[in-house]
C-alpha positions as CSV (number, residue, x, y, z in Angstrom):
1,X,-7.1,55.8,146.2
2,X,-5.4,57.3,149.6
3,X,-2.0,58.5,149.3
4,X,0.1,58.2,152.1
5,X,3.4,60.8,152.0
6,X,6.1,61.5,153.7
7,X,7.0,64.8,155.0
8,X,9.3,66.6,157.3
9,X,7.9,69.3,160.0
10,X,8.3,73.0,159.4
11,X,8.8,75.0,162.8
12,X,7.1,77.5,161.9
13,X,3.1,76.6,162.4
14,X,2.1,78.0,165.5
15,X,-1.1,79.7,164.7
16,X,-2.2,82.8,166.0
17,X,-4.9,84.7,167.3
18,X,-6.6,84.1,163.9
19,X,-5.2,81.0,162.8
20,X,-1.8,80.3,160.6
21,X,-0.9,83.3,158.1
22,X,2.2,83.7,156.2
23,X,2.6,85.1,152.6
24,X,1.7,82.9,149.7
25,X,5.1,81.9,148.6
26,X,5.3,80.5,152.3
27,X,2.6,78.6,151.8
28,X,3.5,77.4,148.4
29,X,6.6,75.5,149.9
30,X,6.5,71.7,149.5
31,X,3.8,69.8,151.8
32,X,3.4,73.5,153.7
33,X,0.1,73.0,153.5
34,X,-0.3,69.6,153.3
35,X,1.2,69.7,157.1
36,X,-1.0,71.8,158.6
37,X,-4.1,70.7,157.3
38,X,-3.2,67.0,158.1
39,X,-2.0,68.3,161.9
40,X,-5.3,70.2,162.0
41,X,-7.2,66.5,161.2
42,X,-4.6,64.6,163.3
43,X,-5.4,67.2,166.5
44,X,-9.4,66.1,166.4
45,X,-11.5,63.3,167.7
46,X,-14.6,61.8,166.4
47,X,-15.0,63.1,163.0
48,X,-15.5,60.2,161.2
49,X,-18.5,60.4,159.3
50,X,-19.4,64.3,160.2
51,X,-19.1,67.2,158.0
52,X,-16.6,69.4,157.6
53,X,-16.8,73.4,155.9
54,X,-14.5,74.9,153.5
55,X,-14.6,78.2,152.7
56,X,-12.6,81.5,152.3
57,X,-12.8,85.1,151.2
58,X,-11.5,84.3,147.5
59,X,-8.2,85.6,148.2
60,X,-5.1,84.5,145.9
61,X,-4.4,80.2,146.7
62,X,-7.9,80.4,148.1
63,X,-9.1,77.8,145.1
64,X,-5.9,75.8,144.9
65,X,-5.8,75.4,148.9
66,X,-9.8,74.3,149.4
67,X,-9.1,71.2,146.5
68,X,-6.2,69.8,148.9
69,X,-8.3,70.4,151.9
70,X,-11.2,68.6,150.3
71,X,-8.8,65.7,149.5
72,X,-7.3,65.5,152.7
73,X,-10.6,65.4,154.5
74,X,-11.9,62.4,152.2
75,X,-8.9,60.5,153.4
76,X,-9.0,61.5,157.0
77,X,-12.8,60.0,157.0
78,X,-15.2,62.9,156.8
79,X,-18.6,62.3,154.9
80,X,-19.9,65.4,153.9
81,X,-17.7,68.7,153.0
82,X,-20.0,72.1,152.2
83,X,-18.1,74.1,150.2
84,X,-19.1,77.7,149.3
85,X,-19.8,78.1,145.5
86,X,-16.5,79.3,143.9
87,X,-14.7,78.4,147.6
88,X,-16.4,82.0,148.6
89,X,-17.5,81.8,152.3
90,X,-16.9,85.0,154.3
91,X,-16.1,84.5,158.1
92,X,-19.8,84.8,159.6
93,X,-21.2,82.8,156.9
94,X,-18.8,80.0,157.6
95,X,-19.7,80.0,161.3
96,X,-23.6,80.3,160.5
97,X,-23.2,77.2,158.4
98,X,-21.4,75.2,161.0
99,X,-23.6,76.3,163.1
100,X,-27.0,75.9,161.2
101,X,-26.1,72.7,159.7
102,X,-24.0,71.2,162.8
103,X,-20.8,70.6,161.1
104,X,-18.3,68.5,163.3
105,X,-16.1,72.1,162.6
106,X,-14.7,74.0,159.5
107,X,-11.8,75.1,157.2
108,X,-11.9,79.0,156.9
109,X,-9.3,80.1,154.6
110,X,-8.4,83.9,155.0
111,X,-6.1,86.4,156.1
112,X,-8.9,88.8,157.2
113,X,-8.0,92.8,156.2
114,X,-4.4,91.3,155.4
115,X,-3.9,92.3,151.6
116,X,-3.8,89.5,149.2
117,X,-2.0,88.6,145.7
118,X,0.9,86.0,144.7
119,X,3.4,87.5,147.2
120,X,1.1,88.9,149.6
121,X,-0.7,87.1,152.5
122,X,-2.8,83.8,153.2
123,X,-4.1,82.0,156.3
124,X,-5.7,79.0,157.4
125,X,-7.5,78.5,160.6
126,X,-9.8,75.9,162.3
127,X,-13.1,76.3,163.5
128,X,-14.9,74.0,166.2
129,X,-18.6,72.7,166.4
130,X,-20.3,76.2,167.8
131,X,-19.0,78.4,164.6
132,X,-16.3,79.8,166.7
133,X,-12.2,79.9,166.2
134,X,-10.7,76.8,167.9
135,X,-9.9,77.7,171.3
136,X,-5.6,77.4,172.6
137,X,-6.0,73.9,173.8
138,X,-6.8,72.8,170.1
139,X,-4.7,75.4,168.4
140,X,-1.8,74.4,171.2
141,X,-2.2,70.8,169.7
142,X,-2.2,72.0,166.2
143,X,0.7,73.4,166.4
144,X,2.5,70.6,168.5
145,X,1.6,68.1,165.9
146,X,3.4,70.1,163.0
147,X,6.5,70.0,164.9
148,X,6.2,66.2,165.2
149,X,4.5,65.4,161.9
150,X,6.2,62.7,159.3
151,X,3.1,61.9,156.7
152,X,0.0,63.2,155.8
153,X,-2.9,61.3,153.6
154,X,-4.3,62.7,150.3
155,X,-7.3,61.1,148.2
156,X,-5.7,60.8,144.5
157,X,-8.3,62.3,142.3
158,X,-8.8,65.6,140.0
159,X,-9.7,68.7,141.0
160,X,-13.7,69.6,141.4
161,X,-16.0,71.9,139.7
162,X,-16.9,74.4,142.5
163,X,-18.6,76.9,140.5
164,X,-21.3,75.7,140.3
165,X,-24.2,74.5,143.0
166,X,-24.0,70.4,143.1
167,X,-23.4,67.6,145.0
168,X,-20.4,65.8,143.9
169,X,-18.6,63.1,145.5
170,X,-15.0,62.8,146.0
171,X,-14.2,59.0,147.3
172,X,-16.8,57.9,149.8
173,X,-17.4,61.8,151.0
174,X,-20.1,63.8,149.9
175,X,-19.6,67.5,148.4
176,X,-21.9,70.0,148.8
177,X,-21.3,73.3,146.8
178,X,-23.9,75.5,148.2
179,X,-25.0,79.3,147.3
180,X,-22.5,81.3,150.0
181,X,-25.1,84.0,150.5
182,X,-28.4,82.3,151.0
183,X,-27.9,81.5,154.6
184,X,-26.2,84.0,156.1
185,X,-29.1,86.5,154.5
186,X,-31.9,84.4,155.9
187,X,-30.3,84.9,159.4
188,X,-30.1,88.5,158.8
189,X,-33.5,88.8,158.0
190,X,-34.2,86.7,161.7
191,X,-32.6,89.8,163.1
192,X,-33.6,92.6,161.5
193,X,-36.4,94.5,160.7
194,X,-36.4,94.0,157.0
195,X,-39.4,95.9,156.1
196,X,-38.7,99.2,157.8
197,X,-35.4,98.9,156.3
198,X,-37.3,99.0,152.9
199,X,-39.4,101.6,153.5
200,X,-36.8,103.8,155.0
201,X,-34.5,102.8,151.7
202,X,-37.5,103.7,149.5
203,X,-37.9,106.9,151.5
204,X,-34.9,108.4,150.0
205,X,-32.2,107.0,152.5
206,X,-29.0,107.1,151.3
207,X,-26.4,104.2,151.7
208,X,-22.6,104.6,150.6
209,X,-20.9,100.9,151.3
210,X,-17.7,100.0,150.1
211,X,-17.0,96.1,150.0
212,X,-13.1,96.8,149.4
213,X,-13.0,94.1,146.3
214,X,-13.4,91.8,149.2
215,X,-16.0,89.1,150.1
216,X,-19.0,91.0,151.8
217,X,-19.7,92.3,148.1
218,X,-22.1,89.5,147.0
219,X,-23.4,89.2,150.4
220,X,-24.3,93.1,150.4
221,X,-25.7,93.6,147.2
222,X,-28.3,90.8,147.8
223,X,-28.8,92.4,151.2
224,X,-29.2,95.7,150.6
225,X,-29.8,96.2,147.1
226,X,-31.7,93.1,146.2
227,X,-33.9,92.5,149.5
228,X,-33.1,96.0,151.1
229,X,-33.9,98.3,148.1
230,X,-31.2,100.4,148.1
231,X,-30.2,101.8,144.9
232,X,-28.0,99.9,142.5
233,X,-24.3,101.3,143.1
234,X,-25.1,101.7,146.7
235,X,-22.6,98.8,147.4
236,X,-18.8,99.9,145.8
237,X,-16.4,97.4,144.8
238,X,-18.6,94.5,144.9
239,X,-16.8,91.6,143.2
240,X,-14.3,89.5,144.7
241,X,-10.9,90.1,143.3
242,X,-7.9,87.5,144.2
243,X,-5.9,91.0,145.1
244,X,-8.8,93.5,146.3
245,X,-8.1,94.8,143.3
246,X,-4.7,95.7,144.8
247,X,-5.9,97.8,147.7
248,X,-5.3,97.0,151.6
249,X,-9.2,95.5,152.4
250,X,-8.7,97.2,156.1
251,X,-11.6,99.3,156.7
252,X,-10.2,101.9,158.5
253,X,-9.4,105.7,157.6
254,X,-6.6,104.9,155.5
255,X,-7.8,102.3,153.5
256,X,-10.8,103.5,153.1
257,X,-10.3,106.9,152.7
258,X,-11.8,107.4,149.5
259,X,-15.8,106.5,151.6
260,X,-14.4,108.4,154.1
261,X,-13.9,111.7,152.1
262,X,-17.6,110.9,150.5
263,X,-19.2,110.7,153.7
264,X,-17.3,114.4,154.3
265,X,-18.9,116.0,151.4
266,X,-21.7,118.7,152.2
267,X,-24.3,116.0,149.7
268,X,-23.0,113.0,151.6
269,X,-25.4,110.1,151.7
270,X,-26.8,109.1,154.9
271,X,-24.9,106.6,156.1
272,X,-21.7,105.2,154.7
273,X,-20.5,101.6,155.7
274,X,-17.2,99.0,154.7
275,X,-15.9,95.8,155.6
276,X,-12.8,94.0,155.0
277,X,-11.4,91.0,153.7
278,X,-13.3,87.8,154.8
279,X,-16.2,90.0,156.0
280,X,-15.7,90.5,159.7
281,X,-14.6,93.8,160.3
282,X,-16.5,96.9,159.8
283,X,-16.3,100.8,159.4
284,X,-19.0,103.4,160.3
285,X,-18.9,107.0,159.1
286,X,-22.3,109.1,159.2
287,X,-22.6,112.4,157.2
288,X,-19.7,114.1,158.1
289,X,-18.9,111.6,161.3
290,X,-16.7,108.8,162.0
291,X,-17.9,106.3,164.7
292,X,-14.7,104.8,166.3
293,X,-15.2,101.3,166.6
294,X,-15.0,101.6,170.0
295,X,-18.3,103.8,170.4
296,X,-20.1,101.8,168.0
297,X,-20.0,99.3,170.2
298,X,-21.2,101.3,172.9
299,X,-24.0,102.9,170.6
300,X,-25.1,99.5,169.0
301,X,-25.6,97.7,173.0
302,X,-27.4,100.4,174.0
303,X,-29.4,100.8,171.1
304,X,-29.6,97.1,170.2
305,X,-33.2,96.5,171.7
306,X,-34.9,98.1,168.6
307,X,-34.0,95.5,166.3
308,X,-36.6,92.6,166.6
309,X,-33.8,89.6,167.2
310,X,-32.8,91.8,170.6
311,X,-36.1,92.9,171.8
312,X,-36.0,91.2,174.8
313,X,-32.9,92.7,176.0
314,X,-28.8,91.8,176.4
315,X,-27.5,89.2,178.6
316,X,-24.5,90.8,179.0
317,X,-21.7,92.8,177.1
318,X,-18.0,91.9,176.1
319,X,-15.2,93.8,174.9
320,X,-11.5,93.3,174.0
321,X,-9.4,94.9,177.1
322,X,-7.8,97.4,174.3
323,X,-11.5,98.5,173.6
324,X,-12.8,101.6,175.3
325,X,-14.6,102.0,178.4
326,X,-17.7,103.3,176.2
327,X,-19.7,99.7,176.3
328,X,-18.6,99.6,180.0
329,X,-21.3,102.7,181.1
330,X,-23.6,101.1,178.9
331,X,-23.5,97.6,180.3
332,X,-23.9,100.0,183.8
333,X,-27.1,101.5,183.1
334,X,-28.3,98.5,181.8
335,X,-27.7,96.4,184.7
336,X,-25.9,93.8,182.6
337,X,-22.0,92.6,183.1
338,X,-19.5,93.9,181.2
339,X,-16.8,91.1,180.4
340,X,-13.3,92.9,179.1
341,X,-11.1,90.0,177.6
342,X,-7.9,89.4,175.1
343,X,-7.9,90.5,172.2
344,X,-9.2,87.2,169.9
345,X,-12.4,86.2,169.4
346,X,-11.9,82.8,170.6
347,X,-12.3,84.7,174.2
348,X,-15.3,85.7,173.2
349,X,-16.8,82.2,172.5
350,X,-17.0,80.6,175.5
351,X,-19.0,83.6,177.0
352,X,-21.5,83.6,174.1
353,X,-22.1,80.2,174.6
354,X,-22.8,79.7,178.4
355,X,-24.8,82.8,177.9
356,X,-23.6,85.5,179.7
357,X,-22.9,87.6,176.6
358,X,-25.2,88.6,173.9
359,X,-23.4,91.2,172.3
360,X,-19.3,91.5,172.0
361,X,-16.5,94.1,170.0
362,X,-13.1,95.0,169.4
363,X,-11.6,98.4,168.8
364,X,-9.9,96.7,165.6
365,X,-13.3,97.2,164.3
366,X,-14.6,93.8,165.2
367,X,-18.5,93.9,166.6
368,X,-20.8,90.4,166.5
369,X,-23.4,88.9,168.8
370,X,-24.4,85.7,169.6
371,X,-26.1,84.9,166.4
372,X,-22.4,83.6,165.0
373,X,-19.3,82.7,166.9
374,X,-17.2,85.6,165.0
375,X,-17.3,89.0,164.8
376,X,-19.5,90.1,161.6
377,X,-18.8,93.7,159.2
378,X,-22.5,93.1,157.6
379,X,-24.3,92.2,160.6
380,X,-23.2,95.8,162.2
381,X,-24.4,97.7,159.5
382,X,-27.8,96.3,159.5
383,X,-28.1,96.5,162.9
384,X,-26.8,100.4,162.9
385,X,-29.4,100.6,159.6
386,X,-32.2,99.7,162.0
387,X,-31.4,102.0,164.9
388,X,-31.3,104.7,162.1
389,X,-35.1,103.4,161.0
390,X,-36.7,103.3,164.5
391,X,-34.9,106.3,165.5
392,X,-35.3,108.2,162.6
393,X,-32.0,110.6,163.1
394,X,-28.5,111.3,161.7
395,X,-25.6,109.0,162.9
396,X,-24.1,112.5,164.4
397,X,-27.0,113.2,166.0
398,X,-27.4,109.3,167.8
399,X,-23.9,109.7,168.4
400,X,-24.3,113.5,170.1
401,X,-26.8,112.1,172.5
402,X,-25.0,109.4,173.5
403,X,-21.8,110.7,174.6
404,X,-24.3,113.5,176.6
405,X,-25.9,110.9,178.7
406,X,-22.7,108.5,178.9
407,X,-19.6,110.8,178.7
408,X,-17.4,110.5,176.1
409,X,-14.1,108.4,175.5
410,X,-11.9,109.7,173.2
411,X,-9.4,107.6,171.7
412,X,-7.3,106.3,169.1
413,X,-5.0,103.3,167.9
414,X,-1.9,104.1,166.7
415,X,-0.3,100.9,164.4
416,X,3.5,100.6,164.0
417,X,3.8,97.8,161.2
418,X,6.2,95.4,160.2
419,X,8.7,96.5,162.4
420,X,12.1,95.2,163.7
421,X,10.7,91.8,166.0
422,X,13.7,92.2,168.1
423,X,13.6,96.0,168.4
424,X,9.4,94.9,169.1
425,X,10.2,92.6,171.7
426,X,12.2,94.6,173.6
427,X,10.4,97.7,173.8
428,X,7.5,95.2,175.5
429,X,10.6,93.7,177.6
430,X,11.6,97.0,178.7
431,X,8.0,97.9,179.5
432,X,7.7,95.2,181.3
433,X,10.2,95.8,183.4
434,X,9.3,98.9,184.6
435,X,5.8,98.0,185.8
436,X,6.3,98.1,189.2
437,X,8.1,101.7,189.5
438,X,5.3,103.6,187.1
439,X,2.7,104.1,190.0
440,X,2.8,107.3,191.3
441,X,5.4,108.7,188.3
442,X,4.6,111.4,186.2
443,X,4.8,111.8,182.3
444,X,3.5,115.0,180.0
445,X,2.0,116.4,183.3
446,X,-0.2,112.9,184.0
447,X,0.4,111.0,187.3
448,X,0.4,107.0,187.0
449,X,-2.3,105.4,189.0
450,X,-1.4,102.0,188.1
451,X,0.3,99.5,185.6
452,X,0.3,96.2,185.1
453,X,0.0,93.2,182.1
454,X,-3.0,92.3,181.4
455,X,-4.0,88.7,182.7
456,X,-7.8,87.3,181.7
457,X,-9.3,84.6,183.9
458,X,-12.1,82.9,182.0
459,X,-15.4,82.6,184.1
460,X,-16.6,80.1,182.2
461,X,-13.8,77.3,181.7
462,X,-11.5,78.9,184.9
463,X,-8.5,78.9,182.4
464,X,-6.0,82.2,182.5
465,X,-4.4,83.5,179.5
466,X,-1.4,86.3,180.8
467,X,0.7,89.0,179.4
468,X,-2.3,90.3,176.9
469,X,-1.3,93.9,176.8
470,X,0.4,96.5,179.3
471,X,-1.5,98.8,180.7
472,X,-0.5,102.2,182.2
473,X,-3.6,104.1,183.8
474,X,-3.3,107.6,184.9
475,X,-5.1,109.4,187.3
476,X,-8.7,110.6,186.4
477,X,-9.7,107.5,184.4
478,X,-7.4,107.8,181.2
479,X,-4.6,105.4,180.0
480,X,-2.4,103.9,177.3
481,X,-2.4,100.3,175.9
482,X,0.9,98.7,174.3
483,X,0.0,95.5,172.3
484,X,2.1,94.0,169.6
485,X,-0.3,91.9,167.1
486,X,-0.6,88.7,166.2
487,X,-2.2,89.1,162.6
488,X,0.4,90.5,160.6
489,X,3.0,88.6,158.3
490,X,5.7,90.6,158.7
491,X,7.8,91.2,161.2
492,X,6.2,93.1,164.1
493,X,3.0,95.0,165.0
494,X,3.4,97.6,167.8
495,X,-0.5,98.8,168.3
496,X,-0.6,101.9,171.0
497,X,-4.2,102.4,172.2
498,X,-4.4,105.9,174.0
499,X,-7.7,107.0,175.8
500,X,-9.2,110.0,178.0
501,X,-12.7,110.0,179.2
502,X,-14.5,113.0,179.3
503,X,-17.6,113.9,181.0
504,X,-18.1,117.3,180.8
505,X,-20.2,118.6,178.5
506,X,-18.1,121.7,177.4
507,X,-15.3,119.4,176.2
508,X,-17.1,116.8,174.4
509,X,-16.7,118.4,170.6
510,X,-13.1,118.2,171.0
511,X,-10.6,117.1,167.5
512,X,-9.7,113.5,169.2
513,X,-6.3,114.7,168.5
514,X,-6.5,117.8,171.0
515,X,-8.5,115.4,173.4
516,X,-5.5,113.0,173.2
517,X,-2.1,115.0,172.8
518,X,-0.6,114.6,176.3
519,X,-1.4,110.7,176.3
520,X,0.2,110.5,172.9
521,X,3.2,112.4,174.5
522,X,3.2,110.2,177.3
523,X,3.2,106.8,175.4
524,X,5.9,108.3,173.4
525,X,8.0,108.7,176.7
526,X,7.1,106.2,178.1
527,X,8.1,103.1,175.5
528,X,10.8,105.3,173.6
529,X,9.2,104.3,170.7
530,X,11.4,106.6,168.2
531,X,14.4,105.5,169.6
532,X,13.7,101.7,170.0
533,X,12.1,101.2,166.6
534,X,13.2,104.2,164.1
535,X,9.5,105.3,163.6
536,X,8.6,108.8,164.0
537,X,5.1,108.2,163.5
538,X,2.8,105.5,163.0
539,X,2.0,104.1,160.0
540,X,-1.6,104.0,160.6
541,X,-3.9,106.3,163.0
542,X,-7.8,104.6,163.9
């Protein structure tokens, strides 16, 4: 039977660039839920009948989320759900299956490389029919609908059994629990070239990859230890834990620090690889390397055509505006476009799909192709394992040549987290205002060459999405990038992106540090950052 219950709006819905994310106790208010999954239904059009996918990246609530999401789509008139077994589905495998099995859209529960637990974080975000995060005209809707809501409709019946692989029926919809791995590994081994992977595995390559307790751990053990050959231990923390085992599933130098300090030691394996939460992000370190995520990009475009599924070349390149220039000479001496858009990978979609982009990143460590319609952790390291393969050299010495025929950009993010909103807002305010007087200025011996806030126009759809970052560009091709987030949960996210490009050959073994110590000085200036928020230093360095 379909319930039908009243409810009152919450005001605070509005998803963000990833969807809706609060902490769990947030969620876990009355009909919290319940509202935004029915708004989600209530926003769409011609769903009756199609299938719908639920998944997540087994966080805390993950489970106890997925059965009301199942029970609300049986009312709203779906008839199919594929559910991953256990409610597992990292973020690429969710868009492969919409996209493989052309689902009307899906239900990706996650809150990426937030941490997770009872009072830490959760999200929920819509996907649309090409795998990809629902674009701002649907998430616009979403989130108009929650402010207006007064019912939502719920099929009364138990629970499921979604540990095991079934088909089940829940009212008139069909359930299908299906193996979360299967697919998304198939596709993989479309890409890649599996069988020089083994080899080079059973050559005595050395893998270190760290799956942070978080969902890429089933998904890279069957890769690269079951299919691959690696050798068993090669993938770390490889069980799904409601609470990452009470770590921060961030792949970056902090979080990860303990792969990091591996991949320093003079016996270091090869190549050393994490990803996150729900599987998206990723972190590459070589023997005695880190590859920003930034030139990773650049290195994977450029390098891309030795992997069999991008043999026949790159349509075109996209990066987030904070990303480096690095993809940008790539794109160059390819003869391809070069697309720089807001950070989000919705912007990203609508490029992949006319086309004109085959592979895209962000310097949040973010790097996909047109294969899925999100960015994808795994996908990167195989792809980077491949290179390695055909190449046949260290990630240092790939990276070495590289900046030596492109130049290098050194750079860095510098995260200020869960700081004052207020105090947030107004150092962007104050920014802001001062656009128009920075040209020509001078700050820690640098001259401003321009400043503005960023402003994308989509070639595609012709839509314009404004103030996505200020920029202040200095004279000789370096500049700083103030950003405040829209992932986190708690109060504000002030992310400083700071980068110098540097051609001559002489100055490309520089500490990043040494490379970027005026522009850090300058930023600092600039936003009065110690004085408008309290923080001496950020609270994480990438």
């Amino acid at each position: 039977m379909i319930k039908t219950v009243a409810t009152t709006p919450y005001d605070d819905q509005k998803p963000g660039t990833s969807g809706l994310r609060k902490k769990v106790p947030h969620f876990q208010r009355p009909n919290y839920v319940e509202n935004f999954v029915q708004s989600i239904f209530d926003s769409l059009e011609g769903f009756e009948g199609k299938t719908l996918v639920i998944g997540g990246d087994g966080r805390y609530f993950n489970r106890e989320v997925i059965q009301i999401a199942l029970k609300m789509a049986a009312a709203a008139g779906f008839g199919k759900a594929m559910v991953g077994q256990g409610g597992i589905l990292s973020t690429p495998a969710a868009s492969n299956v919409i996209r493989k099995y052309g689902a009307f859209g899906g239900i990706i529960l996650s809150a990426s490389h937030n941490p997770g637990g009872p009072t830490e974080d959760f999200g929920i975000k819509y996907n649309t029919g090409n795998g990809g995060p629902a674009p701002e005209k649907i998430t616009d809707a979403i989130y108009a609908r929650t402010r207006t809501i007064t019912e939502y409709r719920v099929l009364d019946a138990p629970d499921l059994d979604l540990d095991a692989i079934s088909t089940l029926a829940l009212g008139s919809m069909r359930v299908e629990v299906i193996d979360p791995v299967a697919d998304y590994a198939e596709l993989m081994e479309s890409l890649f070239d599996f069988p020089a992977l083994k080899a080079m595995f059973a050559g005595g390559f050395r893998m270190a990859f760290d799956a942070m307790s978080a969902v890429t751990g089933p998904y890279a053990t069957e890769i690269l230890e079951n299919r691959l050959g690696a050798a068993r231990g090669t993938v770390r923390n490889g069980t799904p834990l409601p609470d990452f085992g009470g770590h921060h599933p961030d792949p970056n130098l902090v979080h990860a620090r303990e792969l990091h300090d591996v991949m320093m030691e003079e016996n270091a394996p090869d190549f050393g690889a994490a990803s996150d939460g729900d599987g998206d992000r990723n972190l590459i370190i070589g023997r005695g390397i880190f590859v920003t995520p930034s030139d990773s990009l650049a290195l994977l475009a450029a390098n891309a055509h030795m992997a069999p599924g991008y043999a026949a070349g790159l349509a075109g390149i996209a990066r987030s505006m904070p990303t480096s220039g690095a993809a940008d000479r790539v794109a160059e001496k390819l003869g391809i476009n070069l697309y720089e858009t807001p950070t989000g990978w919705k912007f990203f979609g609508n490029l992949l799909d006319a086309g004109l982009a085959t592979i895209c990143g962000e310097e949040s460590a973010g790097t996909g192709s047109n294969h899925v319609r999100e960015k994808d952790g795994l996908w990167a390291v195989l792809l980077w394992l491949n290179i390695l393969a055909v190449r046949k050299q260290s990630v240092r010495a790939i990276a070495k040549e590289h900046w030596e025929t492109y130049g290098r950009n050194y750079y860095a993010r510098h995260d200020y987290e869960g700081i004052d909103s207020a105090a947030a807002n107004g150092l962007v305010d104050a920014l802001r205002a001062r656009l128009a007087t920075l040209p020509g200025t001078t700050l820690s011996g640098l001259v401003v060459a321009a400043a503005d806030d960023f402003a994308y126009h989509d070639p595609v759809d012709g839509s314009t999405s404004a103030n996505q970052g200020i920029r202040v560009l200095f004279e000789g091709g370096s500049r700083v990038v103030f950003r405040l987030s829209g992932t986190g949960t708690s109060g504000a996210t002030l992310r400083v992106y700071i980068e110098r490009y540097e051609a001559d050959p002489a100055k490309l073994a520089q500490a990043t540090e040494v490379a970027l110590a005026d522009l850090i000085s300058a930023a600092e200036t600039l936003a009065e950052i110690s004085s408008r928020t309290g923080r001496t230093a950020p609270d994480v360095i990438t």
